[in-house]
C-alpha positions as CSV (number, residue, x, y, z in Angstrom):
1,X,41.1,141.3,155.9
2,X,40.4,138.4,158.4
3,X,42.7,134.8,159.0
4,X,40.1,133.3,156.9
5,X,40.3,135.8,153.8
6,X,44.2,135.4,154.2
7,X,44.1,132.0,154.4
8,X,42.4,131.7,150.9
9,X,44.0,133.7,148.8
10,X,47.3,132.0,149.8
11,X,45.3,128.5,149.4
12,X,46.9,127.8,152.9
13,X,44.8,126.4,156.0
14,X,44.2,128.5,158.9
15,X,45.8,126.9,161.2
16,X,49.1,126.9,159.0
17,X,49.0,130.9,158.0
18,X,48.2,131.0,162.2
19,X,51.4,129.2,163.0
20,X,53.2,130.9,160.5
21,X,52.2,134.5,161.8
22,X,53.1,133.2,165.2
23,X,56.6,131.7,164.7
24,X,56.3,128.2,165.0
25,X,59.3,126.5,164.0
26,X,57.4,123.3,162.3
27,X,56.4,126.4,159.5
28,X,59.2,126.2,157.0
29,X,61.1,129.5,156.4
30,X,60.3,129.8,152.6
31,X,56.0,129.8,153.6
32,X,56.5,131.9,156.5
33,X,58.1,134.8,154.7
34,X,55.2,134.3,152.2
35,X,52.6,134.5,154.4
36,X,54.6,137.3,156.4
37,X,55.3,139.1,153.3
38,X,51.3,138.9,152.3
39,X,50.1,140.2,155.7
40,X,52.1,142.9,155.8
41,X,50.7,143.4,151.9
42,X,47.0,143.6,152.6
43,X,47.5,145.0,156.1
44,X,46.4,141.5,158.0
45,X,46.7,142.0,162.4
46,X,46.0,138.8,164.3
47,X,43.2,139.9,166.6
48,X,45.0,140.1,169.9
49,X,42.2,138.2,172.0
50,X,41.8,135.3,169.4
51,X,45.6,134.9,169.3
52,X,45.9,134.2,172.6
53,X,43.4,131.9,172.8
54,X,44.6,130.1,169.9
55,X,47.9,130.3,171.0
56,X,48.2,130.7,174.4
57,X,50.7,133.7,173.9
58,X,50.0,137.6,174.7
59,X,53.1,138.8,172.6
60,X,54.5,140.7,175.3
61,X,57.7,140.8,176.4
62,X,58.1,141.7,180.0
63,X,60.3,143.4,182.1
64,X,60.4,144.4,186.1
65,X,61.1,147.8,186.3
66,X,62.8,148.1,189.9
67,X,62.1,151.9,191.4
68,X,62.4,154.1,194.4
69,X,63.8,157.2,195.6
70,X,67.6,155.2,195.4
71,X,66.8,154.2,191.6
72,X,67.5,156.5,188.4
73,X,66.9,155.9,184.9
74,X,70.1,156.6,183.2
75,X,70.3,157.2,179.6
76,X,72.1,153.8,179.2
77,X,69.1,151.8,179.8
78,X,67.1,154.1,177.7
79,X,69.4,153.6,174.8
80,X,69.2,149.9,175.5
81,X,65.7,149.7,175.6
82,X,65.1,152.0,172.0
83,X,67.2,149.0,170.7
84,X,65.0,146.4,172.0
85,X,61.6,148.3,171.1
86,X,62.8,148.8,167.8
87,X,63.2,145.0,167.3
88,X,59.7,144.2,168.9
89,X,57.8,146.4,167.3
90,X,58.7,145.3,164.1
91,X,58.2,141.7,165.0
92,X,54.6,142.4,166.6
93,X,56.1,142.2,169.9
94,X,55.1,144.4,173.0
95,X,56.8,145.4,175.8
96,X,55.2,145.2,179.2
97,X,56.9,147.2,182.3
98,X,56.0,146.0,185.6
99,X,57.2,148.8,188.6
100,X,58.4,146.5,191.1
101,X,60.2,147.8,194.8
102,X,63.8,147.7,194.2
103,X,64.8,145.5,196.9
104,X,62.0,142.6,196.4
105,X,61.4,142.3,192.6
106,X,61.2,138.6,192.9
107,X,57.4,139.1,194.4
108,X,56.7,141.1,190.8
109,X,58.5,138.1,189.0
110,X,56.7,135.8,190.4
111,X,53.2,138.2,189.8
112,X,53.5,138.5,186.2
113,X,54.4,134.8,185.6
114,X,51.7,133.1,187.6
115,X,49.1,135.7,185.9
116,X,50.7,134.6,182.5
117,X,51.0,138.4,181.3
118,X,54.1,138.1,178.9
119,X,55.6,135.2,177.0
120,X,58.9,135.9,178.5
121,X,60.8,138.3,180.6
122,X,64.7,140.2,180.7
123,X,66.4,140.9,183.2
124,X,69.5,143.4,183.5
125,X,72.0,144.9,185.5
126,X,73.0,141.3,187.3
127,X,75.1,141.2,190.0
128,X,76.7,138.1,191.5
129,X,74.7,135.4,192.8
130,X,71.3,137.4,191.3
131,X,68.5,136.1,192.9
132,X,65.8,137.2,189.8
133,X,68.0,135.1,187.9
134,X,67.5,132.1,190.3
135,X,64.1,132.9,191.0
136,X,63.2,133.3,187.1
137,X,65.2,130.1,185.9
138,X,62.8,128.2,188.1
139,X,59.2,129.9,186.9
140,X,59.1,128.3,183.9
141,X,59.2,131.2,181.8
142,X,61.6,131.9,178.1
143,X,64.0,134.5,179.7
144,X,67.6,136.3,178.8
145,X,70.0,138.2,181.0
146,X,71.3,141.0,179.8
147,X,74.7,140.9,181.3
148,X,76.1,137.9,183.6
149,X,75.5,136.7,187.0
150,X,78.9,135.0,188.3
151,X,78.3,132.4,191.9
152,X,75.5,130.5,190.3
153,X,75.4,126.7,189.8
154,X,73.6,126.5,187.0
155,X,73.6,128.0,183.2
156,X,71.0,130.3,182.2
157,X,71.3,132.5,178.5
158,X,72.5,135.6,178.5
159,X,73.7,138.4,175.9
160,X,76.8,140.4,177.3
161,X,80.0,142.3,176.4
162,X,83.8,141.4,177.2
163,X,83.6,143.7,179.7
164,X,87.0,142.4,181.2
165,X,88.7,141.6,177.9
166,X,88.2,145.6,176.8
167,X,89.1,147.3,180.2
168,X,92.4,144.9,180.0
169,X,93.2,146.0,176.9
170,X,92.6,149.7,177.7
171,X,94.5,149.3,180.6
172,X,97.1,147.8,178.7
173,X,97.9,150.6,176.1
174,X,98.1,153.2,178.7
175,X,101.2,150.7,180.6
176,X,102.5,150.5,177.2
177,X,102.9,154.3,177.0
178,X,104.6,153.9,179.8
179,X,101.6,155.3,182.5
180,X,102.2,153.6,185.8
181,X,99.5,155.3,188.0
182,X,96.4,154.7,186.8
183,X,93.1,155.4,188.0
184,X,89.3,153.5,187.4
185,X,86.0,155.6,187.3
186,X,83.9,152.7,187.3
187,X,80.0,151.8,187.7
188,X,78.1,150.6,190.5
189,X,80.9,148.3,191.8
190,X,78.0,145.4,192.8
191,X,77.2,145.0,190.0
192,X,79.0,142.3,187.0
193,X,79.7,144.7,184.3
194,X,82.2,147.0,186.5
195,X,83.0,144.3,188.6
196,X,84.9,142.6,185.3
197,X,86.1,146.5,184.2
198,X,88.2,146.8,187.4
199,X,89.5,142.7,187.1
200,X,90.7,143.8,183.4
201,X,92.4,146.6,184.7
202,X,93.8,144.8,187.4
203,X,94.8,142.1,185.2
204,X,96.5,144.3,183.0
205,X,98.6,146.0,185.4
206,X,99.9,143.3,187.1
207,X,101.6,141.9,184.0
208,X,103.6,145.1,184.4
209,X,104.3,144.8,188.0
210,X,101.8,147.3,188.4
211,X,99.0,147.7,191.0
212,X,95.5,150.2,191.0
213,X,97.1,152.2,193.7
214,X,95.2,153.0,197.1
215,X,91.7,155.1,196.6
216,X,92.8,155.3,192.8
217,X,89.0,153.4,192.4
218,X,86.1,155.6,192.1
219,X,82.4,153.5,192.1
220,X,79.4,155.8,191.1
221,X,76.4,156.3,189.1
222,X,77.6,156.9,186.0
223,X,76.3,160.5,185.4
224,X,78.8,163.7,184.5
225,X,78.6,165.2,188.1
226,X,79.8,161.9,189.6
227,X,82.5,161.8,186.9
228,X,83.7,165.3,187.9
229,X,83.9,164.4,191.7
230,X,85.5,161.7,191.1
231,X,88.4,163.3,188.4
232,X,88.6,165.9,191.1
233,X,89.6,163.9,193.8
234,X,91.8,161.4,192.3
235,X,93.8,164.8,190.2
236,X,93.8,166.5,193.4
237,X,95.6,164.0,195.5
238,X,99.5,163.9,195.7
239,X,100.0,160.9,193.8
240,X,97.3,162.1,191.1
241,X,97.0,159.5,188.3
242,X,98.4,160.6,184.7
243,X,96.1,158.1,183.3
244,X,92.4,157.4,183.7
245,X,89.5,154.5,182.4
246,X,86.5,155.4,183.0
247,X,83.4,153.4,182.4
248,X,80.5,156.1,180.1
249,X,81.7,159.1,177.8
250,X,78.8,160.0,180.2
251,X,81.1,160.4,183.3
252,X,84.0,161.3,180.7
253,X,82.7,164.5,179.9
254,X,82.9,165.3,183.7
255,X,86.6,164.1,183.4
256,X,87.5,166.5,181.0
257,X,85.8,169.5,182.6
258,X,87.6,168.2,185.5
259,X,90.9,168.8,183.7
260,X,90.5,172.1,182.2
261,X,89.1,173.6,186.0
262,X,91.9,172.4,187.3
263,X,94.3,173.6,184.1
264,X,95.3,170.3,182.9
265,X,95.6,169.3,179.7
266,X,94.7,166.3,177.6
267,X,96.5,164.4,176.8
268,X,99.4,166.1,177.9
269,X,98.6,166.3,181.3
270,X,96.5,163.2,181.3
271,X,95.4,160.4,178.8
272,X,91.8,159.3,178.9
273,X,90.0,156.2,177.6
274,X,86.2,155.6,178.2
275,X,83.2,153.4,177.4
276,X,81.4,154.2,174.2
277,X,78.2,152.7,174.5
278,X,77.6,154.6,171.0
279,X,74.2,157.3,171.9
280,X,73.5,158.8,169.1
281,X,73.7,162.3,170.8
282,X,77.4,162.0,172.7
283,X,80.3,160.7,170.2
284,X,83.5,160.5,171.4
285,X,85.4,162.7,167.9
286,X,83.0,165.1,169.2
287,X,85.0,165.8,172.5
288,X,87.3,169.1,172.4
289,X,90.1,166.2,172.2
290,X,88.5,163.2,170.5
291,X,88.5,160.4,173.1
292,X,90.0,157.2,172.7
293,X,87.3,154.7,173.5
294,X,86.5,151.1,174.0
295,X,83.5,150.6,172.0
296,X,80.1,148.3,171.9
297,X,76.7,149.5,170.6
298,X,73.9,149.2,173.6
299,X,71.2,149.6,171.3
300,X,72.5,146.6,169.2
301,X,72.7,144.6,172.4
302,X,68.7,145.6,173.2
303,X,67.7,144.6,170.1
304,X,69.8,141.1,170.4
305,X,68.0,140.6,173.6
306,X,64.9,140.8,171.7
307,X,65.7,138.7,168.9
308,X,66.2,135.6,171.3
309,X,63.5,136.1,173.2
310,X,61.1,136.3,170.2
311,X,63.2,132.7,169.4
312,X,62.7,131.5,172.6
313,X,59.1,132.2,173.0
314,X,58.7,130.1,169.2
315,X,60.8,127.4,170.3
316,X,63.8,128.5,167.9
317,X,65.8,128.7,171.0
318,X,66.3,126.3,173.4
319,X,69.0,125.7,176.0
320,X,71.4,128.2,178.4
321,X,73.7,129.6,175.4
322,X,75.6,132.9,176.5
323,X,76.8,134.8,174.1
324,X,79.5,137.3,175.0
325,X,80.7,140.3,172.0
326,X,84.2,141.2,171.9
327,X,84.7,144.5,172.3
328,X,86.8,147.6,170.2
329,X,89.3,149.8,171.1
330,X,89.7,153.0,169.3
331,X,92.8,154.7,169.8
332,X,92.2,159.2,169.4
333,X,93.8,161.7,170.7
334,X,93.0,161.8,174.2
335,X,96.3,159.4,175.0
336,X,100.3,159.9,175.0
337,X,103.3,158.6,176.5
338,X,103.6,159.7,180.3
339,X,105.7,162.7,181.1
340,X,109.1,161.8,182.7
């Protein structure tokens, strides 16, 4: 079935099904879902070539995908990405990686906009003062940060968790069991995300009187070697923490092996609380103690990510909203009051 054929037998014009198909917002809801719903009836596809000229949009959604011999894939972009596939693909939408060198993606930014290849790009992991976030606010392009970008003056939309508000309130359970050294396995300290972990922890201890003590900061990759090394040193030293956050279940599971190699026990030894980005394949009640957590879905925030940039490409979406999700703690077995 071609436009024309759909067209008729909804008695709509072409141009009207067109917009419709595409998202325009002067299509009201109740005749886009019909013309939605028959498409997806008889099996209608907008011919990719002809929709682009009609429209002047690809339907791609485009991200710069930095690499290098310093950059890994970890599973938490993977699982962020399934979200945000999911979304686009059941919206038409593609995704369009663009391999960029990791210290000059702006050159790849500024590529893919000037050769209009997508409708509108993401861009994750910020750090402070992000220059893709400068660069990309000034391209003209629809775009949404995944995470925030703090030393910019100007707002720019972005999806992100309380990354600060959860880490204070881990932080703050453990003080209230009465834990006074604590210890942070965090994430690549430059960037936002564990930046804000380690000012909730902070926060949270000085209420108490409290301080992170010296060296009781570990900044890694957040893989389960790095989590190990890290448990390893900080339980090895004299004033070894009897409480640890740590940013991934990821790095948590090299926590606990930690603790068992060096015949310590959990939570009896020392309490645990970790990041749950929720994979499918690692849950927390699944851990020979089940882990106390502080939890937000990643593949619901991928998704989310793709949702407004579908509305920002149709014009649904206008503006420099952030949105920020609070974030749950879920209190299992892997905490208890300090030993005296």
């Amino acid at each position: 079935m071609n436009l024309k054929q759909l067209s008729h037998m909804l008695a709509l014009s072409q141009t009207t099904v067109s917009r419709a198909l595409n998202g325009y917002p002067e299509v009201n809801e109740e005749t886009r879902r019909r013309v939605i719903d028959a498409a997806k009836r008889h099996g209608y596809r907008p011919n990719p070539s002809a929709r682009r000229l009609a429209t002047g949009k690809t339907g791609m959604i485009g991200y710069v995908l930095p690499t290098g011999t310093t950059v890994d894939i970890d599973p938490h972009f993977v699982e962020f990405l399934s979200g945000l596939g999911d979304y686009a693909r059941s919206h038409e939408l593609d995704l369009v990686l663009s391999p960029a060198d990791a210290d000059d993606q702006e050159t790849t930014y500024r590529r893919i906009v000037a050769n209009r290849q997508v409708d509108a790009v993401y861009i994750s992991s910020p750090r402070p003062a992000d220059r893709r976030v400068a660069l990309v606010s000034t391209l003209g392009i629809p775009f949404i940060v995944h995470g925030r970008s703090e030393g910019l003056d100007f707002d720019y939309p972005y999806t992100d968790i309380d990354n600060e508000g959860a880490f204070h309130e881990a932080a703050r359970l453990l003080v209230q069991l009465g834990h006074r050294r604590l210890a942070l396995i965090n994430g690549d300290d430059r960037e936002t995300f564990a930046i804000h972990r380690e000012r909730g922890v902070r926060r949270a201890l000085a209420a108490s009187g409290l301080a992170l003590g010296e060296g009781h900061v570990c900044s890694l990759a957040m893989t389960e070697e790095n989590g190990y090394r890290a448990a390893r040193r900080l339980l090895e030293r004299s004033d070894a923490p009897t409480a640890i956050a740590c940013s991934s279940l990821i790095m948590a599971l090299g926590v606990v092996r930690a603790a068992r190699d060096l015949g310590l026990t959990i939570p009896g030894d020392l309490s645990l609380i970790a990041h749950d980005d929720v994979f499918p394949w690692l849950k927390p009640e699944n851990f020979s103690v089940p882990l106390s957590t502080t939890r937000s879905p990643i593949r619901l925030a991928g998704a989310r990510v793709a949702e407004r940039l579908a509305a920002r490409i149709s014009g649904l979406e206008e503006g420099a909203r952030g949105e920020v999700w609070p974030v749950d703690l879920v209190v299992r077995g892997s905490v208890a009051g300090a030993r005296a």
